[in-house]
C-alpha positions as a Markdown table, in Angstrom:
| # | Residue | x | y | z |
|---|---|---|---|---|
| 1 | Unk | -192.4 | -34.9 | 60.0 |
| 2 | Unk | -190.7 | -36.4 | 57.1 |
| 3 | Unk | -193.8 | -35.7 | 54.0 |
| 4 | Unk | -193.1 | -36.9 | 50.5 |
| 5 | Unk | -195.1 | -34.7 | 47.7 |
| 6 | Unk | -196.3 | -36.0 | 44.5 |
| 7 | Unk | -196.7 | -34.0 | 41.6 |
| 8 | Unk | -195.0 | -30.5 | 41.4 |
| 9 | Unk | -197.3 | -28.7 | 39.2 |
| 10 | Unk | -198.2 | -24.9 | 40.5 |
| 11 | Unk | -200.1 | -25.8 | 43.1 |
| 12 | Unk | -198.0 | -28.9 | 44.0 |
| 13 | Unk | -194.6 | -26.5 | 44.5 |
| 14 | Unk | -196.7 | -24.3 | 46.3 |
| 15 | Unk | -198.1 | -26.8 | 49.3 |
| 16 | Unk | -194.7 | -28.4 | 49.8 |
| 17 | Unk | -192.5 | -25.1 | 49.8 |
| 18 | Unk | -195.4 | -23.8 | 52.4 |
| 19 | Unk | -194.9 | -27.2 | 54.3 |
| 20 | Unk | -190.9 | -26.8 | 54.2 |
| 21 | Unk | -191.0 | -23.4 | 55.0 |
| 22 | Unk | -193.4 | -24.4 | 58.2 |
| 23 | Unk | -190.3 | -26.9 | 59.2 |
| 24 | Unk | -190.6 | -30.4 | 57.2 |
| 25 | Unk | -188.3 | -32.5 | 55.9 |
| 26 | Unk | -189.8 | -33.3 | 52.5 |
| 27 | Unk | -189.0 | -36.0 | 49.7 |
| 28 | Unk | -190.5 | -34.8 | 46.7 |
| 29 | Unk | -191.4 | -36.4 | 43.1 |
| 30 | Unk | -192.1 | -35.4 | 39.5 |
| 31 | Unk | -192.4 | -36.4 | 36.4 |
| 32 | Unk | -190.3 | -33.7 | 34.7 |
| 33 | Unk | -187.6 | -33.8 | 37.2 |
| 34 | Unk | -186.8 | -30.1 | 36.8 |
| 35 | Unk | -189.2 | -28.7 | 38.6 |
| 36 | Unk | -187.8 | -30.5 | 41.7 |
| 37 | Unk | -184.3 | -27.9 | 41.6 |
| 38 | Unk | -186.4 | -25.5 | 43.7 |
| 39 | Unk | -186.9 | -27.7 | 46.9 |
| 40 | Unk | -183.7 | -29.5 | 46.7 |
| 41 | Unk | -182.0 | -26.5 | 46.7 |
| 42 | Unk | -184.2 | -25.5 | 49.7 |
| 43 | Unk | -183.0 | -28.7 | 51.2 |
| 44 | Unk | -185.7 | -31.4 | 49.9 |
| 45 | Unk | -184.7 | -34.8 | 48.6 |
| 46 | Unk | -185.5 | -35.7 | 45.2 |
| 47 | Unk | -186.7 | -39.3 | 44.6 |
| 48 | Unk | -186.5 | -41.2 | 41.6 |
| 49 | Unk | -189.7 | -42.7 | 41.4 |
| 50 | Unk | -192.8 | -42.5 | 43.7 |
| 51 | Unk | -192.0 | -46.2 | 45.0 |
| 52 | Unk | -189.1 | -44.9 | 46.5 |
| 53 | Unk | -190.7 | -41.9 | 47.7 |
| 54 | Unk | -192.7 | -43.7 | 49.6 |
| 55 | Unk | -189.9 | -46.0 | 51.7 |
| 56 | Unk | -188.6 | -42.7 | 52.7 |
| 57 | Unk | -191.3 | -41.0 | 54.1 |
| 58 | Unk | -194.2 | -41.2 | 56.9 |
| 59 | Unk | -196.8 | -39.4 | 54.9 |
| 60 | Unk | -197.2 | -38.5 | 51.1 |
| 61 | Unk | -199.4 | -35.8 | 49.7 |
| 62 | Unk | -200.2 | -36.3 | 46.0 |
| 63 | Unk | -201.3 | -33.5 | 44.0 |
| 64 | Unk | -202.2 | -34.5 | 40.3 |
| 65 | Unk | -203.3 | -33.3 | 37.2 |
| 66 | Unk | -206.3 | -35.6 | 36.3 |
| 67 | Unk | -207.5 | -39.6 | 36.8 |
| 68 | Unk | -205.4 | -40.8 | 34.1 |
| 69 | Unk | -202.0 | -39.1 | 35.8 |
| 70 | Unk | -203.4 | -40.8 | 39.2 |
| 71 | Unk | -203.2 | -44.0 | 37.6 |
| 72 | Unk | -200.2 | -43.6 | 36.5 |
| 73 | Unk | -198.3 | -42.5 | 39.9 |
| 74 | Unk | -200.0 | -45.1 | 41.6 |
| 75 | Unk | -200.8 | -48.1 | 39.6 |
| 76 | Unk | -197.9 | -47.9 | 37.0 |
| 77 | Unk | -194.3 | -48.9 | 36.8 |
| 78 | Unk | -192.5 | -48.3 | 40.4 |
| 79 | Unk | -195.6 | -46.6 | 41.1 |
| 80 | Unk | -197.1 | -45.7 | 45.1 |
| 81 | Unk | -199.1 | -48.8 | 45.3 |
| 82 | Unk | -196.1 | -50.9 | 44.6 |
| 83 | Unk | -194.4 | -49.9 | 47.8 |
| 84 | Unk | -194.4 | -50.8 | 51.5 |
| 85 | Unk | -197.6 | -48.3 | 52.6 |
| 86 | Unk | -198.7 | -50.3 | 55.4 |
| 87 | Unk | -199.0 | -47.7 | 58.3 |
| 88 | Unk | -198.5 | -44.7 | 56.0 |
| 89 | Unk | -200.9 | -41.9 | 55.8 |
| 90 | Unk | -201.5 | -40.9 | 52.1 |
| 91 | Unk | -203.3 | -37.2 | 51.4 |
| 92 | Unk | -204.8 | -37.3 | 47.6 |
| 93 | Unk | -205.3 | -33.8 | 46.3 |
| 94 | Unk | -206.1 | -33.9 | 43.3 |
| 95 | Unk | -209.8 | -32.9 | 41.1 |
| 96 | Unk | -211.1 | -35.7 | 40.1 |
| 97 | Unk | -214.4 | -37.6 | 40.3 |
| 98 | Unk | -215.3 | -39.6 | 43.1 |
| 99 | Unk | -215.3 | -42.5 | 42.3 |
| 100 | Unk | -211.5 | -42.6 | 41.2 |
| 101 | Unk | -210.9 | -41.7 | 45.0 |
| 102 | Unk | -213.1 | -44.1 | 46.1 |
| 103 | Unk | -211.3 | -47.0 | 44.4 |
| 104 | Unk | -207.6 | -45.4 | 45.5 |
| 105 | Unk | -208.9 | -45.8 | 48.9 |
| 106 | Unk | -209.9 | -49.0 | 48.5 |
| 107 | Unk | -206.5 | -50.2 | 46.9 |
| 108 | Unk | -204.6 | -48.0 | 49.4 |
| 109 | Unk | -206.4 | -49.7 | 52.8 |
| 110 | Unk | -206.1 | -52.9 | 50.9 |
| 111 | Unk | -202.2 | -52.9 | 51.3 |
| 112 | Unk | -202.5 | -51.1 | 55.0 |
| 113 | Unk | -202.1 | -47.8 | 54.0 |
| 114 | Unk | -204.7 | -44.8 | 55.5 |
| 115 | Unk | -206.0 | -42.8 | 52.7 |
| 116 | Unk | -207.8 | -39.1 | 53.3 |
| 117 | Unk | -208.5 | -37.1 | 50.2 |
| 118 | Unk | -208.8 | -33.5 | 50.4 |
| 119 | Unk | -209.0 | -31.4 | 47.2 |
| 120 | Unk | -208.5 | -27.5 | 47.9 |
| 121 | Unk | -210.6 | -24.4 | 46.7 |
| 122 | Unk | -207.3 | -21.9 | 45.8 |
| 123 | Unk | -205.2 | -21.1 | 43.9 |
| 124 | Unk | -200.8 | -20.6 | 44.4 |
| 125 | Unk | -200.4 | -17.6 | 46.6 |
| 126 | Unk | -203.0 | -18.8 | 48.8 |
| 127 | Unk | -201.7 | -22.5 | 49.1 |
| 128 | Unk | -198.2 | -21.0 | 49.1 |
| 129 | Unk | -199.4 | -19.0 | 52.5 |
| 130 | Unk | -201.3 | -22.1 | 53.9 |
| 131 | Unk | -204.7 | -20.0 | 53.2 |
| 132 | Unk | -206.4 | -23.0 | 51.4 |
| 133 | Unk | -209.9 | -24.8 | 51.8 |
| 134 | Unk | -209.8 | -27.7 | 52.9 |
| 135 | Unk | -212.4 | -30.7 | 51.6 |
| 136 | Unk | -211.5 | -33.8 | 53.4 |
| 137 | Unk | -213.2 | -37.0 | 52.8 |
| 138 | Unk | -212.4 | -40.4 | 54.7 |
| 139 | Unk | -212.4 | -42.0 | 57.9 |
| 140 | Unk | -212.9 | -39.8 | 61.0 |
| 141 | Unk | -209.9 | -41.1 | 62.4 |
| 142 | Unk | -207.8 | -40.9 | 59.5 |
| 143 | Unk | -208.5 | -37.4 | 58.8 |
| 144 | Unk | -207.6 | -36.7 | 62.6 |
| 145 | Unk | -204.1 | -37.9 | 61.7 |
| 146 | Unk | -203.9 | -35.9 | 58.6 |
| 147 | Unk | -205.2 | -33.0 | 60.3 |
| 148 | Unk | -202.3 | -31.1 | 61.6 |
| 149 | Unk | -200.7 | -31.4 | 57.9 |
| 150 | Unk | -203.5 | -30.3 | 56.4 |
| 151 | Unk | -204.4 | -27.5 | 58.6 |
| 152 | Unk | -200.8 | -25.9 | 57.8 |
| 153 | Unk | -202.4 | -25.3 | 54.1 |
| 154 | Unk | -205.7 | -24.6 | 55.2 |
| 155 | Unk | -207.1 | -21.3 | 56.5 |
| 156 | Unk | -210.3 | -23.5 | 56.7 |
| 157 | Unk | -210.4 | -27.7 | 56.8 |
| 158 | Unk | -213.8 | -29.4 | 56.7 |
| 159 | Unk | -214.3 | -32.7 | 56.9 |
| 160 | Unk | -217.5 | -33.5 | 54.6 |
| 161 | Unk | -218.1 | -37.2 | 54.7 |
| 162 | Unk | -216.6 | -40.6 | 53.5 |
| 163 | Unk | -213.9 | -40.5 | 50.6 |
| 164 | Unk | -215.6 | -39.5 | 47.5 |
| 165 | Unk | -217.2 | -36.2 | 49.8 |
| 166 | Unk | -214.3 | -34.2 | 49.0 |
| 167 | Unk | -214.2 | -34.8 | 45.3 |
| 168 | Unk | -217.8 | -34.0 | 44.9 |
| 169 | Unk | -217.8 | -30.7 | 47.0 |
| 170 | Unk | -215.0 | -29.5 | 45.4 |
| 171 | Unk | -216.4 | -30.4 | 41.8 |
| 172 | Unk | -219.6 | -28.5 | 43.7 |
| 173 | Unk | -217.7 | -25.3 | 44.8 |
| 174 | Unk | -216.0 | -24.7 | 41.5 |
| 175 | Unk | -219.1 | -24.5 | 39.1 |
| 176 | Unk | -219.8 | -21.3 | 40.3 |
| 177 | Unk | -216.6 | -19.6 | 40.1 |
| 178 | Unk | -216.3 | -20.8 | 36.4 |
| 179 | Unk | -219.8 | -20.2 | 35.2 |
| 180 | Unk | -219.8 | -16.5 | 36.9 |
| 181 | Unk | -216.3 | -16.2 | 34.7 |
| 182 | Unk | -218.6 | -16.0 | 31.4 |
| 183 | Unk | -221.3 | -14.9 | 33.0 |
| 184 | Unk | -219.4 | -11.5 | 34.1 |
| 185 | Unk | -217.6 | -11.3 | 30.5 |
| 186 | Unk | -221.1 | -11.5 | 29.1 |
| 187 | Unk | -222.2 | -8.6 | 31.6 |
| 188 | Unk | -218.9 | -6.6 | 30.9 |
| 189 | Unk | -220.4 | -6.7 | 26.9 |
| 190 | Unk | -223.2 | -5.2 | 27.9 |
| 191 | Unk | -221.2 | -2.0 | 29.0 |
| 192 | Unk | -217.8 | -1.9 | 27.7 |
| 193 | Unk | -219.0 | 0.8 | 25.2 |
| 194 | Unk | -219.8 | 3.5 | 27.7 |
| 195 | Unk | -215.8 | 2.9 | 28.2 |
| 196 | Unk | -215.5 | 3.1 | 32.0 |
| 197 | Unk | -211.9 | 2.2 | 33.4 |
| 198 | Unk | -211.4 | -1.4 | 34.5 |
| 199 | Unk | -210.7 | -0.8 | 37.8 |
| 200 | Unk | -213.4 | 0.7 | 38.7 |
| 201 | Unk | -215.8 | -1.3 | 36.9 |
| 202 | Unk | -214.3 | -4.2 | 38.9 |
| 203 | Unk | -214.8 | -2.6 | 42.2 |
| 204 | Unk | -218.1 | -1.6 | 41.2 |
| 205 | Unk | -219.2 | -4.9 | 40.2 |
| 206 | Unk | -217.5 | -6.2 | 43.2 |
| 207 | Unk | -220.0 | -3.8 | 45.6 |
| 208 | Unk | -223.5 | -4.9 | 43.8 |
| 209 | Unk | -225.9 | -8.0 | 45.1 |
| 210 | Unk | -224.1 | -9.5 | 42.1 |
| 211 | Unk | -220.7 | -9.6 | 42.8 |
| 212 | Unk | -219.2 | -12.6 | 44.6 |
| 213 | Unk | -216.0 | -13.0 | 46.7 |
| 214 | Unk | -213.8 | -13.1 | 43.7 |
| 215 | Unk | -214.5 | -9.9 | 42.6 |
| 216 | Unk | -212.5 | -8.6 | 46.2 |
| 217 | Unk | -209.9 | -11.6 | 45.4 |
| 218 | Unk | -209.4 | -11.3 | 41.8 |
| 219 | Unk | -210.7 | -8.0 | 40.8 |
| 220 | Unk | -207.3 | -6.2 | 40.0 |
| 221 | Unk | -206.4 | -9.5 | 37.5 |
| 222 | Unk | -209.9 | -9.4 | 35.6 |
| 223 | Unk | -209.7 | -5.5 | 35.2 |
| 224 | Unk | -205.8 | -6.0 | 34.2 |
| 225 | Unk | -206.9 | -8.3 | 31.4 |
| 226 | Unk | -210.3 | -6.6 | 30.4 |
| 227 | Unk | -207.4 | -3.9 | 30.2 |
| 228 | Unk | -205.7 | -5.7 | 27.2 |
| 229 | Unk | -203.0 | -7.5 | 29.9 |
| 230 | Unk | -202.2 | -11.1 | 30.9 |
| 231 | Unk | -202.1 | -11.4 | 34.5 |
| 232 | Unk | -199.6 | -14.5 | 36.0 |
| 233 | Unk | -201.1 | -17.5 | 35.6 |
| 234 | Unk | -202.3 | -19.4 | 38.7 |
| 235 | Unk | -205.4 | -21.5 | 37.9 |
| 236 | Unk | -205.0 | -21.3 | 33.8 |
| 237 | Unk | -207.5 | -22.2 | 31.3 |
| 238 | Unk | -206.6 | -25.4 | 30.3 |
| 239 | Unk | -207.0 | -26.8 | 34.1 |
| 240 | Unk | -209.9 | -25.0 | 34.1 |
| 241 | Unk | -211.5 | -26.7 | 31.2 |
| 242 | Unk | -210.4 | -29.4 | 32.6 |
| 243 | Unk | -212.6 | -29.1 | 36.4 |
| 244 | Unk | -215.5 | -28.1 | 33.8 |
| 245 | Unk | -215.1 | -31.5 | 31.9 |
| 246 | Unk | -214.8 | -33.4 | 34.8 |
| 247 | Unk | -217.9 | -31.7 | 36.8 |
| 248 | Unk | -219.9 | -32.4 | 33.5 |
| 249 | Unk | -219.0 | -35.9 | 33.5 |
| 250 | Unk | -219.8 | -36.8 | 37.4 |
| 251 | Unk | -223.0 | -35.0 | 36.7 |
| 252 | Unk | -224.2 | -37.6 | 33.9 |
| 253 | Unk | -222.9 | -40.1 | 36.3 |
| 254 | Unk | -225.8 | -39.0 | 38.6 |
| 255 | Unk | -228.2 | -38.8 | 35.9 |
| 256 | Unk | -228.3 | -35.1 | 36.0 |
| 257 | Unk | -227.7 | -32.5 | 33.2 |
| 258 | Unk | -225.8 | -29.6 | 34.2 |
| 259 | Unk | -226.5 | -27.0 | 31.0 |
| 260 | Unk | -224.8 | -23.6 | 32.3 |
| 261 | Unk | -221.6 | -25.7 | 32.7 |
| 262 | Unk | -221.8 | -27.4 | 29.5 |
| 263 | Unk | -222.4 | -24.3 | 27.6 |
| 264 | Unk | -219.5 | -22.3 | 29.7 |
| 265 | Unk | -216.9 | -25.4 | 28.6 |
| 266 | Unk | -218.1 | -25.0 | 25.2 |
| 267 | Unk | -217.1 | -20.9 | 25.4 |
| 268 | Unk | -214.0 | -22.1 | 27.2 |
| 269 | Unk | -213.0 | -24.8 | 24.3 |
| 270 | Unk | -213.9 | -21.8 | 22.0 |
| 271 | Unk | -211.2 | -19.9 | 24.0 |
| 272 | Unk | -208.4 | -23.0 | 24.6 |
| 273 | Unk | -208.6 | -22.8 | 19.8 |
| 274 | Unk | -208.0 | -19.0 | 19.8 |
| 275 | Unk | -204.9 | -19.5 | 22.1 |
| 276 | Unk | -205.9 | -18.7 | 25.2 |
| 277 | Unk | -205.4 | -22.3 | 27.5 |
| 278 | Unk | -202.1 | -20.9 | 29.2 |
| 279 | Unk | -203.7 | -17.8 | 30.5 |
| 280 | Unk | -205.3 | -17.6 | 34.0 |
| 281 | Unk | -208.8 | -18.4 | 34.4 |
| 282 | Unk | -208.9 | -14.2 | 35.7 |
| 283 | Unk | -208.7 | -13.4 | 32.0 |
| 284 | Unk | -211.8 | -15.4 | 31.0 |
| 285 | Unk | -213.9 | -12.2 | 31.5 |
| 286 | Unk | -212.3 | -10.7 | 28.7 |
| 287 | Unk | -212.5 | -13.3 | 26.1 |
| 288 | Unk | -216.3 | -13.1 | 25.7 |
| 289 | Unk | -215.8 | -9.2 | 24.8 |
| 290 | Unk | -212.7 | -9.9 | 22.9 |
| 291 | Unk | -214.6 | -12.5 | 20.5 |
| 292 | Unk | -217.6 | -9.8 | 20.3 |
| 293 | Unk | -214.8 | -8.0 | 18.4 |
């Protein structure tokens, strides 16, 4: 199938070198056109502007940074929605509220387009080895067509209701993740003076009623950076800041306070002023400790 990806950020390259490497012809689009060299040189085409993108193509995947970078791929100058998209399948990937899908979809099925959004839980390697989770929201019959794209980046592909599901699940299964980030550098300052190795603390952690999957996915980056390291960035601090910001918002949306992820941004902004927004979100367990001096 001939796919066009928007937005090359990490997780962006990753998905469409995973779909060229699975045997699609891609079209791909960034703002900084640099980060397109990759895929052309795997054999991509480069396009100068999403609008054109999308006369090339039969389906687009669009994986963005936040609402306002939406609105400008779609909505601005030579932008998706200025195209022909009648018949097209668009895939929205991005974390974002709900109700900034919900409107895309209504503005893509205005024009004839078919609109599925499906945010991922994962990081690079996993979207690199098509290991993703899937969080589709739309039509039943629109995320049937999306399916067999979607399930070549998707260990597991769910589809959780209308459009607007997918943004509030994944908003859902992120809190956790983040929170248990502080909540683990907090435990780790607790014992760090009985001076126990990293590893092991990690993979003992990781074996207590306490210790979530991460631990088993992650372990060897936390205890690398409890360590005094800076393990590769895949999900950094600034984009995780970010999902925080955004899961705060869509919970005063629905009239509900969310305090343990309020608080956890506030450690996190504490973090982003000490220099710390370009590391990965692995490291976050040894901030808390750090600033204990």
């Amino acid at each position: 199938m001939r796919i066009g990806v928007v937005g090359l950020g990490r997780m962006g390259a990753a998905s469409a070198a995973r779909l060229q490497e699975v045997g699609h012809e891609l079209v791909v689009w960034n703002r900084s056109a640099d980060k397109t060299k990759p895929l052309v040189d795997a054999g991509a085409q480069a396009a100068a502007s999403p609008a054109e993108l999308a006369g090339k193509v039969d389906a687009i995947l669009s994986i963005l940074t936040d609402a306002n970078a939406i609105e400008t791929v779609y909505r601005g100058q030579g932008g998706l929605l200025s195209a022909e998209l009648r018949g097209k399948l668009i895939i929205e990937m991005s974390t974002v509220q709900p109700e900034t899908e919900v409107k895309l979809a209504d503005d893509v099925r205005r024009i004839g387009g078919a609109f599925v959004e499906c945010p991922v839980g994962g990081t690079v390697m996993p979207a690199r080895t098509g290991k993703l989770i899937g969080l589709a929201g739309g039509e039943a019959g629109d995320v049937a067509r999306a399916r067999p794209i979607l399930d070549q980046l998707c260990r597991r592909l769910e589809h959780v209701g209308p459009v607007g599901a997918g943004a509030s699940m994944k908003l859902a299964i992120n809190l956790p993740l983040l929170v248990f980030y502080q909540a683990l550098g907090e435990a780790v300052t607790l014992c760090r003076h009985l001076g126990h190795d990293p590893k092991w603390l990690m993979e003992f952690f990781a074996d207590t009623s306490g210790g979530p999957n991460i631990l088993k996915v992650r372990g060897p980056a936390i205890a690398e950076a409890l360590a005094g390291g800076n393990p590769a960035a895949a999900f950094d601090v600034e984009s995780i800041r970010k999902d925080l910001r955004t899961m705060v918002a869509e919970g005063k949306k629905l009239g509900a306070s969310l305090p343990l992820a309020e608080r956890t941004l506030a450690v996190y902004d504490e973090a982003s002023k000490d220099g710390w927004d370009s590391r990965d979100g692995a490291s976050l367990p040894a901030y808390w400790p750090s600033r204990q001096g």
